[in-house]
C-alpha positions as CSV (number, residue, x, y, z in Angstrom):
1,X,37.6,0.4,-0.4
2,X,35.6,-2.7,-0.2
3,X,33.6,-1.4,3.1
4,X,32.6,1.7,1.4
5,X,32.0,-0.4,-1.9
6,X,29.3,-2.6,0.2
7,X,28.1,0.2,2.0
8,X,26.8,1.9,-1.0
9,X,25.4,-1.6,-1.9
10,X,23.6,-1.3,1.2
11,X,22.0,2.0,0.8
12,X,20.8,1.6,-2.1
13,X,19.2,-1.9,-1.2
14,X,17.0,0.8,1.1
15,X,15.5,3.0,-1.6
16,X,11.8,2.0,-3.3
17,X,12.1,0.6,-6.7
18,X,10.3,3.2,-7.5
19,X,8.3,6.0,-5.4
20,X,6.4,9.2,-6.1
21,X,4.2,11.5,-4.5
22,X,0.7,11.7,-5.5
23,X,-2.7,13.9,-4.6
24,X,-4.7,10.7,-3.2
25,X,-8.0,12.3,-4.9
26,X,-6.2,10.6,-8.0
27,X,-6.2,6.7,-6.0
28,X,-9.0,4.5,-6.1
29,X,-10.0,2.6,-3.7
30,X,-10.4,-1.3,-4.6
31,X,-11.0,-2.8,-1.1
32,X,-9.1,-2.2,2.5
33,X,-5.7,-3.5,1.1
34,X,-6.0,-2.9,-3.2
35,X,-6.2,0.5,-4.8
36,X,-6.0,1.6,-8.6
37,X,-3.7,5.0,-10.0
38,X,-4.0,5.3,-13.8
39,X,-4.9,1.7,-14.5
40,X,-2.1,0.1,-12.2
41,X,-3.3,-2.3,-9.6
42,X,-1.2,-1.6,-5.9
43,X,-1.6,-4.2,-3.2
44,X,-0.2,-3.1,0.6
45,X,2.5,-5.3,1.1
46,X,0.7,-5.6,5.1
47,X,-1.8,-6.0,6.0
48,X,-4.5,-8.5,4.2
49,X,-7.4,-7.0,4.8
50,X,-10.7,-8.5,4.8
51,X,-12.4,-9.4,1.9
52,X,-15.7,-7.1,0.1
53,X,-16.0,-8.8,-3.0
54,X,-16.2,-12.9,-1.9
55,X,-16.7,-12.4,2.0
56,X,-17.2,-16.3,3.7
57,X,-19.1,-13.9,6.2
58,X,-21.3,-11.2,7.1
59,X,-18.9,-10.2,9.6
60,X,-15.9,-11.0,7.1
61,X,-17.8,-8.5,4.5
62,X,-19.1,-6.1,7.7
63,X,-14.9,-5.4,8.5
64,X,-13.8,-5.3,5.1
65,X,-15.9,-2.3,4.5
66,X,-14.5,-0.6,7.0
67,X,-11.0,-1.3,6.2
68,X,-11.9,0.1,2.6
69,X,-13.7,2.9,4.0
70,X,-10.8,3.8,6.4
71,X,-8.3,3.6,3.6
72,X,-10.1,5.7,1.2
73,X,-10.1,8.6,4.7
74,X,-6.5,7.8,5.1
75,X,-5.7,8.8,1.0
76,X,-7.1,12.4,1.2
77,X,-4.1,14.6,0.6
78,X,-0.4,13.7,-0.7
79,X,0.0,9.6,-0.7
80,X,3.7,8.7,-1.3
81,X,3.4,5.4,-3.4
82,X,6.9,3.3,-2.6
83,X,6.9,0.3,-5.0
84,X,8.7,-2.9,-3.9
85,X,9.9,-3.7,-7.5
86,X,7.9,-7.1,-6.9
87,X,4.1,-8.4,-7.6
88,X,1.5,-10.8,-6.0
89,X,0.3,-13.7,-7.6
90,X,-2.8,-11.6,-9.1
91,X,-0.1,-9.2,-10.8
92,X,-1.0,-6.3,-8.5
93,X,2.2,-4.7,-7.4
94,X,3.5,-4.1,-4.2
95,X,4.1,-1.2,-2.4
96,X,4.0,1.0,0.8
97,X,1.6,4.2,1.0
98,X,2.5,6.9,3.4
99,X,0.6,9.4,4.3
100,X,1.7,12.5,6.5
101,X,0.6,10.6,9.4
102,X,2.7,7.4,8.5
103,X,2.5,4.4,6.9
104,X,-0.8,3.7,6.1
105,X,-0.4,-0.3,6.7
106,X,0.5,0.8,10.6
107,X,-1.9,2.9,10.9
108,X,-4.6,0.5,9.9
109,X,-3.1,-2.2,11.7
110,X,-3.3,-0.3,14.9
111,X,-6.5,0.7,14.7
């Protein structure tokens, strides 16, 4: 009885805090790793992309925009938002985005 007991715990531990589906015409784009949906603030748990808004470089800025211009490509069509149940220090939450070609954190990581 226990097994079973900790095996639901388990599961469970699995499942988003909370995760919907979206049309990603409705997600703004903030930079390569921030978006926006109805005035809440989602950070990609992974990666940290580079920054647009306080670059220390041109080339730091020159990445950045393609991160952010990659990510917006990657968001056209259903997003699946799966939020971590947690926040960064800036009170963006955290969460996953997956797109019908995967995770969109892999996907920019790869390429």
């Amino acid at each position: 009885m226990k097994h079973l007991a900790l095996a639901g715990l388990l599961a469970s531990a699995s499942i988003p805090a909370h995760a919907e589906t979206v049309d990603g015409d409705l997600i703004r784009v903030i930079d390569g790793d921030t978006v926006e949906l109805a005035g809440e603030r989602i950070r990609l748990a992974e990666p940290d992309a580079p920054e647009i808004s306080k670059p220390r470089c041109n080339t730091e800025l020159a990445k950045g925009l393609l991160a952010s211009g990659r990510l917006r490509q990657l968001l056209k069509g259903p997003v699946r938002i799966e939020r971590s149940g947690r926040t960064d220090r800036y009170r963006r939450t955290l969460a996953s985005l997956l797109v019908p070609d995967g995770n969109v954190a892999d996907i920019l990581i790869r390429e």
